[in-house]
N, C-alpha and C positions, 0 to 999 in steps of 0.2 A: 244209495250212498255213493257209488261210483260216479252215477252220473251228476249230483251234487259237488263231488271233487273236479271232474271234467269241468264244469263253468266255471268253476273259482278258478281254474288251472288259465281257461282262455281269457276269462276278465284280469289275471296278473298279465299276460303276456300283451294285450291289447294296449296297443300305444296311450298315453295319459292324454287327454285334451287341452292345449298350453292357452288358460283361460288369461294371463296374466300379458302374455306377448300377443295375442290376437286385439289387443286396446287397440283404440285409439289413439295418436303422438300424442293431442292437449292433453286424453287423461291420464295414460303412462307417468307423463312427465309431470303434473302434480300428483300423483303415488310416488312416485320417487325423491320429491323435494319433501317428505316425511322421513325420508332416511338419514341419516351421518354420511357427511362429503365422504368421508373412507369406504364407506360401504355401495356407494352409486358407483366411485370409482372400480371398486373390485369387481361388482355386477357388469360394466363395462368389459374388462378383460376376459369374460366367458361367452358373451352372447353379444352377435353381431348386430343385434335389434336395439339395444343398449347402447349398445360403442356411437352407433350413429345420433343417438340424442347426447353424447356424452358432451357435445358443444354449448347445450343447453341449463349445464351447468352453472351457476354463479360463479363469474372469476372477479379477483380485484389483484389489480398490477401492484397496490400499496397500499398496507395499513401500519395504523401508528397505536398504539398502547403505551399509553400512560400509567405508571403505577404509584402513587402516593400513598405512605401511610394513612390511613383513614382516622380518624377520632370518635369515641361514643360508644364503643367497643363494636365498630362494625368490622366485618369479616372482611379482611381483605382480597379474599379469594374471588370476592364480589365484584372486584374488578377487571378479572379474566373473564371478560365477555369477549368473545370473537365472531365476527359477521357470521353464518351461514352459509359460506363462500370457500371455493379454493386461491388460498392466497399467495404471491409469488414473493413480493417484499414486505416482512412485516419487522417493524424498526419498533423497539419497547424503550420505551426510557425509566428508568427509576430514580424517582424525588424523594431524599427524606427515608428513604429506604436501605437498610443497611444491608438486610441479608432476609430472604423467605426461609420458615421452616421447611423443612424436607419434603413432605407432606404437598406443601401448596407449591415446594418448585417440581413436585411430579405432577400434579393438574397441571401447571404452568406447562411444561414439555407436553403430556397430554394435548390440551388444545392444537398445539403448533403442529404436532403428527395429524390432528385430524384436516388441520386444514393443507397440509400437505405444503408447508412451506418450504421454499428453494433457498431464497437472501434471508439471513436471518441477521439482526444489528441488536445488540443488548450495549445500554448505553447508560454510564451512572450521569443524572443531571448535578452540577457544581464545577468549579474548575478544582476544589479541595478537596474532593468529594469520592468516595468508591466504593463499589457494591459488590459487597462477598457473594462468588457467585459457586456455592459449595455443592450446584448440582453438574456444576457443567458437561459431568462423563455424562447426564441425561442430554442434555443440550448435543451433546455429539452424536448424540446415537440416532436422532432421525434421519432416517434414510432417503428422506426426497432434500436432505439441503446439500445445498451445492457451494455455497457463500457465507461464511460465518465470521462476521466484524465483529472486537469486543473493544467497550472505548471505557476508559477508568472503571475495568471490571478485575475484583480481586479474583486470582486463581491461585486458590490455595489451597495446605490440606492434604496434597497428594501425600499416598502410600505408594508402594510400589504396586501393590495389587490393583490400584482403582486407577495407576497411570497409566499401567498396562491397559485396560480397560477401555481408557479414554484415547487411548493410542488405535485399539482395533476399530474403534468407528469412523477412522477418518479417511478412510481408501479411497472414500466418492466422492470426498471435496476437491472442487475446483481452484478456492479460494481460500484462504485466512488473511486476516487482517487484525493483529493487536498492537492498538493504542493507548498507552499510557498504561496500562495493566499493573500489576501488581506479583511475581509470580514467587512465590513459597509455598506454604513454609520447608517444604520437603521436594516442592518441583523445582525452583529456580530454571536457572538456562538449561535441566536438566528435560525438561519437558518438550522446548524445542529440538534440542540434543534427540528424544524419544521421536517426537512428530518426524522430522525427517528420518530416521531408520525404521520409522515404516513402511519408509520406500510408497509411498501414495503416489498409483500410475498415473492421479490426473491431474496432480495439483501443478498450477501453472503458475498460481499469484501468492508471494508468500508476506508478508510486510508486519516487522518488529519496531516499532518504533516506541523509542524512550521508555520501557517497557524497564520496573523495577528488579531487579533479581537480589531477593533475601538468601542471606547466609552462605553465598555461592562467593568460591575465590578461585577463578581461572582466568589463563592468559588468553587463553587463544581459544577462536572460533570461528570452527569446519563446516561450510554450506555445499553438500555436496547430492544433486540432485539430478535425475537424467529428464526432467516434465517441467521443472521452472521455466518460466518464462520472465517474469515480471517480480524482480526480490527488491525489497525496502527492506535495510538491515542498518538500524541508527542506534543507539545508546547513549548515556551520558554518565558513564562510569569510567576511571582512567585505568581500570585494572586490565583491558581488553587491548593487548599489545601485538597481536599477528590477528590477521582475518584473510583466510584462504576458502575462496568461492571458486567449484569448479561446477558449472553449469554449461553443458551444450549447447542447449537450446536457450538459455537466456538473451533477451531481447533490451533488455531496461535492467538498471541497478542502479540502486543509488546506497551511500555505505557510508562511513565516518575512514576516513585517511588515519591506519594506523601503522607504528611506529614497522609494523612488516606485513605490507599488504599483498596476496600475490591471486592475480582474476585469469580463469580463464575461461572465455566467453568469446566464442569463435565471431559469434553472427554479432557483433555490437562492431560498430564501427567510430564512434562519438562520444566524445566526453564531455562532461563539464566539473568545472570546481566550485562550490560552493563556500565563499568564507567569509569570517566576521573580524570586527576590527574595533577594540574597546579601549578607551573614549574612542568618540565621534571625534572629526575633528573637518574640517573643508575638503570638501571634494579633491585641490588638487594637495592636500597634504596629506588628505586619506591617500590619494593613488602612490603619493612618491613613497609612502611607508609599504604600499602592496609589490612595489617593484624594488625596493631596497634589499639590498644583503639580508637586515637585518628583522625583516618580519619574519613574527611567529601568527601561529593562530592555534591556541590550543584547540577548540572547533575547527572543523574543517570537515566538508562533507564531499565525496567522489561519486560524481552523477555520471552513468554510459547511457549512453541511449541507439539501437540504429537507425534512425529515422532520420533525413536528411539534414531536418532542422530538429534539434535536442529541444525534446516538450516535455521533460523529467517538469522541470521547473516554470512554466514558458505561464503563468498569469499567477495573479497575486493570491489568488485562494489556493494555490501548490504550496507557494512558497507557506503560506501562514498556517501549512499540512506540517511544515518540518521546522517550523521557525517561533517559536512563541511571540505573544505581542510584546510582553515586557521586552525581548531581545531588538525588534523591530522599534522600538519606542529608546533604547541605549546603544545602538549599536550600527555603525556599517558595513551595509552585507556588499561582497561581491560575487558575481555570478561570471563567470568565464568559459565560453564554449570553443570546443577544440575538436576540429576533424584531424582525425587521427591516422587519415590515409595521407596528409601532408606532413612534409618531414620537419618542417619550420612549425609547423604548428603542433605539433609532437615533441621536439625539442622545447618548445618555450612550455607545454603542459608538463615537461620533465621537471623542469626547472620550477614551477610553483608546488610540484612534487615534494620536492627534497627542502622544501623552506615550508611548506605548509602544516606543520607539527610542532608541538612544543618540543620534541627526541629528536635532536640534528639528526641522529643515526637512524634514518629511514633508510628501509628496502623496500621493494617493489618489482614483482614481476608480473607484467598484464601480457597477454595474449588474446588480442583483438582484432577482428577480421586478418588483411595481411600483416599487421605491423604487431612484431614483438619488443614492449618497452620494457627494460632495467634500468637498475639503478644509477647506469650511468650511458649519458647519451652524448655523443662530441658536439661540439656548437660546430654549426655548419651553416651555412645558406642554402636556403632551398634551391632543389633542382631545379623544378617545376617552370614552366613557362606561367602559368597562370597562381596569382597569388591569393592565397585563404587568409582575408582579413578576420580575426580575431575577436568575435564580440565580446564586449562586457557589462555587466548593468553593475550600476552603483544605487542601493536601495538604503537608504537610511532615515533615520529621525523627520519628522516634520519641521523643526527648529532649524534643523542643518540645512533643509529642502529652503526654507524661506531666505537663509543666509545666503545661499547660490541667487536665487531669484533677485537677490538686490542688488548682487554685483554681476550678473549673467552672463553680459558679451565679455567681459576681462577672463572671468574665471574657464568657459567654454574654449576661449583661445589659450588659455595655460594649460589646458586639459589637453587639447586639440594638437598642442607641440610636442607636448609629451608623450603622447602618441604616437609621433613621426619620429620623434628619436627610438624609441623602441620599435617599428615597424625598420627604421632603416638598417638599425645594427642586425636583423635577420636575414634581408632580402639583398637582391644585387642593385647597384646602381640603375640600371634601367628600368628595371619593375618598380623599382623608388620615384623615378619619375613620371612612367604609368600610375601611378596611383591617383600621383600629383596630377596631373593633366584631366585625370576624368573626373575631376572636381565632387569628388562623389564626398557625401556629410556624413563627417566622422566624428559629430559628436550631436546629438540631442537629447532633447528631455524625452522619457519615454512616453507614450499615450495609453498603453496598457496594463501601466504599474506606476500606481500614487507613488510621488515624491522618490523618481528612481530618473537618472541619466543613464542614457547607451552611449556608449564610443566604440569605434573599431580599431586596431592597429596590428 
C-alpha cells in the first residue's frame, strides 16, 4: 500500500508532457483558428509559443455592416455576421432601423468585443432619419475601443444610475465624435457635462456637432479638460450665450462665436472666422456688407488652429463636415484666416469679433500663444517690418459662382480695390507700397474649392 502511494506521489510530481506546444507552427495554427479571436488573443498573453504565432492571426484594417430590417419574419440578428478576424475599424450603418431590442443590442456589442474592435462608427442611414441607440452604456463598455463616432444616433433614456455607468467606461477613449445626435430624454448637455467630469486621462479628440439637447435650458457651457487636444463644439440653438474652454493642451477648436466667449488655449496660435451671409447677393456686394458697420451674422463659427497654415477648414469636404448643403446652395460663406502673433491682423480679427453676432454686446477673452485678445483692441498699425496679408475664401451658390464668371475681370478688380482700401487703412505707407510693387495676386478663383474666390488684404 505504501509503496502504491509512493508512485502516485512521484507521477503527481513528474512534470506533465506539453503535447499541445511541442506541434508543429502549420498545425498549431490551424488548432487555433477553431478558437474565438478573444480566446487565441488571451492564450497569447500566457505563453511565449503563442505570442509568436499571434501575427498569424486574421486582421482586417475595415469592416462595414449593414443593418436593414429584414421582411418574412427573418431574424434580424442574422445579420450580425462578423468575419473571423480582429478588426480595427468597423463602421455599421442602420437602414430602416429604428431601434434593436435589448437582447440583439447585447449580441450586437457581444460580436464587437470578440473581434476586439478599436474605431467603432454607428451610423443612422437618411438625412431625416435616427436610430435609438438604447444600449450604448453596452457600446461603451468594450474595452479595446479607442474611437467611438455616433452620426444621427438617438442617445436617450438616461437614468442617472445607467449615466453613471455609461460614464465609467470611458477612461480608455482617445476619441468621441457626435454628429447630429439626439441627446435626452433625461441626458441632454447633461451627458457631456458627465463625459467630461470624468476626467478621461486620454481623450485628446472631443467633437459635438449640431447635436439636439431635449428639455435642457442653460446659458452657458464649461469645456474644461487637462488631455484635449482637438475640440469641435458647434450647436444650433440660441439659448447657449457664454462658452468658456479652458484646455492646455488644445491644438485646434473650432466653436460657434457666442455673445461671452472666453479660450484659453496656450499652444494655438491661429485663427479663423467662419461666417454666412443670407440672401446671396454678388461677390463685391457680398464683401462690402462683410466689412460694413452694419453686418450681423447670426452663424458665426471661431476656428484656432496652431499649424502654420489653419487646415480647421482648408478643402471642401471640412467645410460640408460643419456646413449643410441646403446652407451652401442659399448662402455666402466666408472664411477669414488670421495669425494672431501679428498685431494688424489680431486687431482686424478683433474687429469681425465684436460685429460677428446677432448680441452687439460680445465679450471675449482668448488667451493664445503670446497674444492676449479682449474685448477691446486700439486700431493701430502694425509694428512689424513684414506684413500678414489676410486670406479669405468667398464660398457660395452655384448661381452666384456663374454670375461672377460672366462679368470676371470687372468684378475681380472691384474686389481687388477693395482690398487695398482695407489692407492700406491697417499698414504704413511704405509697406503699402511693398505690397504694391511685388505685384503679388490678390484675388483669384480658388482651385481647391467649387465655386469659391481667394483674395488677400
Amino acid at each position: 500500500m505504501e509503496s502504491q502511494c509512493k508512485r502516485r506521489r512521484e507521477q503527481v510530481s513528474a512534470p506533465a508532457e506539453d503535447l499541445l506546444t511541442s506541434l508543429q507552427d502549420d498545425l498549431l495554427i490551424s488548432i487555433l483558428s477553431f478558437l474565438p479571436i478573444k480566446q487565441r488573443v488571451a492564450l497569447s498573453a500566457v505563453c511565449s509559443r503563442f505570442r509568436s504565432l499571434l501575427p498569424f492571426i486574421p486582421r482586417l484594417d475595415a469592416f462595414r455592416l449593414d443593418v436593414v430590417q429584414p421582411s418574412g419574419g427573418v431574424d434580424i440578428s442574422q445579420q450580425f455576421t462578423f468575419p473571423s478576424a480582429l478588426i480595427r475599424q468597423c463602421h455599421i450603418v442602420f437602414h430602416e432601423v429604428t431601434e434593436l431590442p435589448i437582447p440583439l443590442g447585447q449580441l450586437l456589442v457581444g460580436e464587437l468585443i470578440e473581434v476586439g474592435v478599436e474605431d467603432l462608427i454607428l451610423e443612422t442611414s437618411g438625412y431625416r432619419k435616427w436610430f435609438n441607440l438604447r444600449e450604448i452604456c453596452s457600446f461603451f463598455g468594450i474595452k479595446s475601443l479607442r474611437n467611438l463616432s455616433l452620426r444621427r444616433i438617438v442617445v436617450g433614456g438616461f437614468g442617472n444610475r445607467l449615466l453613471r455607468s455609461t460614464i465609467a467606461f470611458t477612461t480608455l477613449l482617445t476619441s468621441l465624435k457626435m454628429d447630429r445626435c439626439i441627446l435626452g430624454i433625461y441626458g441632454g448637455f447633461s451627458f457631456l457635462r458627465s463625459f467630461l467630469a470624468s476626467s478621461s486621462p486620454f481623450l485628446e479628440t472631443l467633437h459635438f456637432i449640431f447635436c439636439t439637447e431635449l428639455y435642457v435650458s442653460m446659458s452657458n457651457l464649461t469645456i474644461r479638460s487637462p488631455s484635449i487636444k482637438h475640440l469641435v463644439l458647434l450647436h444650433n440653438v440660441p439659448y447657449i450665450r457664454t462658452i468658456d474652454v479652458c484646455c492646455p493642451k488644445l491644438e485646434s477648436l473650432t466653436v460657434n462665436v457666442a455673445t461671452d466667449l472666453r479660450i484659453e488655449a496656450p499652444k494655438v496660435q491661429h485663427a479663423s472666422l467662419l461666417l454666412r451671409l443670407n440672401p446671396p447677393v454678388d461677390p463685391p456686394d457680398a464683401l462690402t456688407k462683410l466689412f460694413g458697420t452694419a453686418f450681423r451674422s447670426v452663424f458665426a463659427w471661431l476656428m484656432l488652429n496652431s499649424s502654420t497654415t489653419p487646415n480647421g477648414l482648408a478643402t471642401e469636404n471640412e467645410i460640408d463636415r460643419i456646413v449643410s448643403r441646403k446652407d451652401k446652395d442659399d448662402v455666402v460663406i466666408f472664411k477669414l484666416d488670421f495669425n494672431l502673433k501679428d498685431q494688424s491682423s489680431t486687431m482686424i480679427f478683433t474687429q469681425f469679433l465684436k460685429k460677428c453676432h446677432y448680441n452687439i454686446d460680445n465679450e471675449f477673452n482668448i488667451h493664445v500663444g503670446p497674444a492676449h485678445i479682449q474685448d477691446y483692441q486700439l486700431l493701430h498699425h502694425g509694428s512689424t517690418d513684414v506684413v500678414e496679408l489676410i486670406k479669405l475664401r468667398m464660398i457660395m451658390p452655384e448661381k452666384t459662382f456663374r454670375g461672377f464668371l460672366s462679368n470676371q475681370k470687372e468684378m475681380e478688380e472691384e474686389i481687388k480695390q477693395m482690398g487695398l482700401r482695407k489692407l492700406k487703412s491697417r499698414i504704413s505707407r511704405d509697406q503699402f507700397d511693398d505690397v504694391l510693387a511685388s505685384n503679388e495676386s490678390l484675388v483669384e478663383v480658388s482651385s481647391s474649392i467649387a465655386n469659391c474666390i481667394e483674395m488677400k488684404f
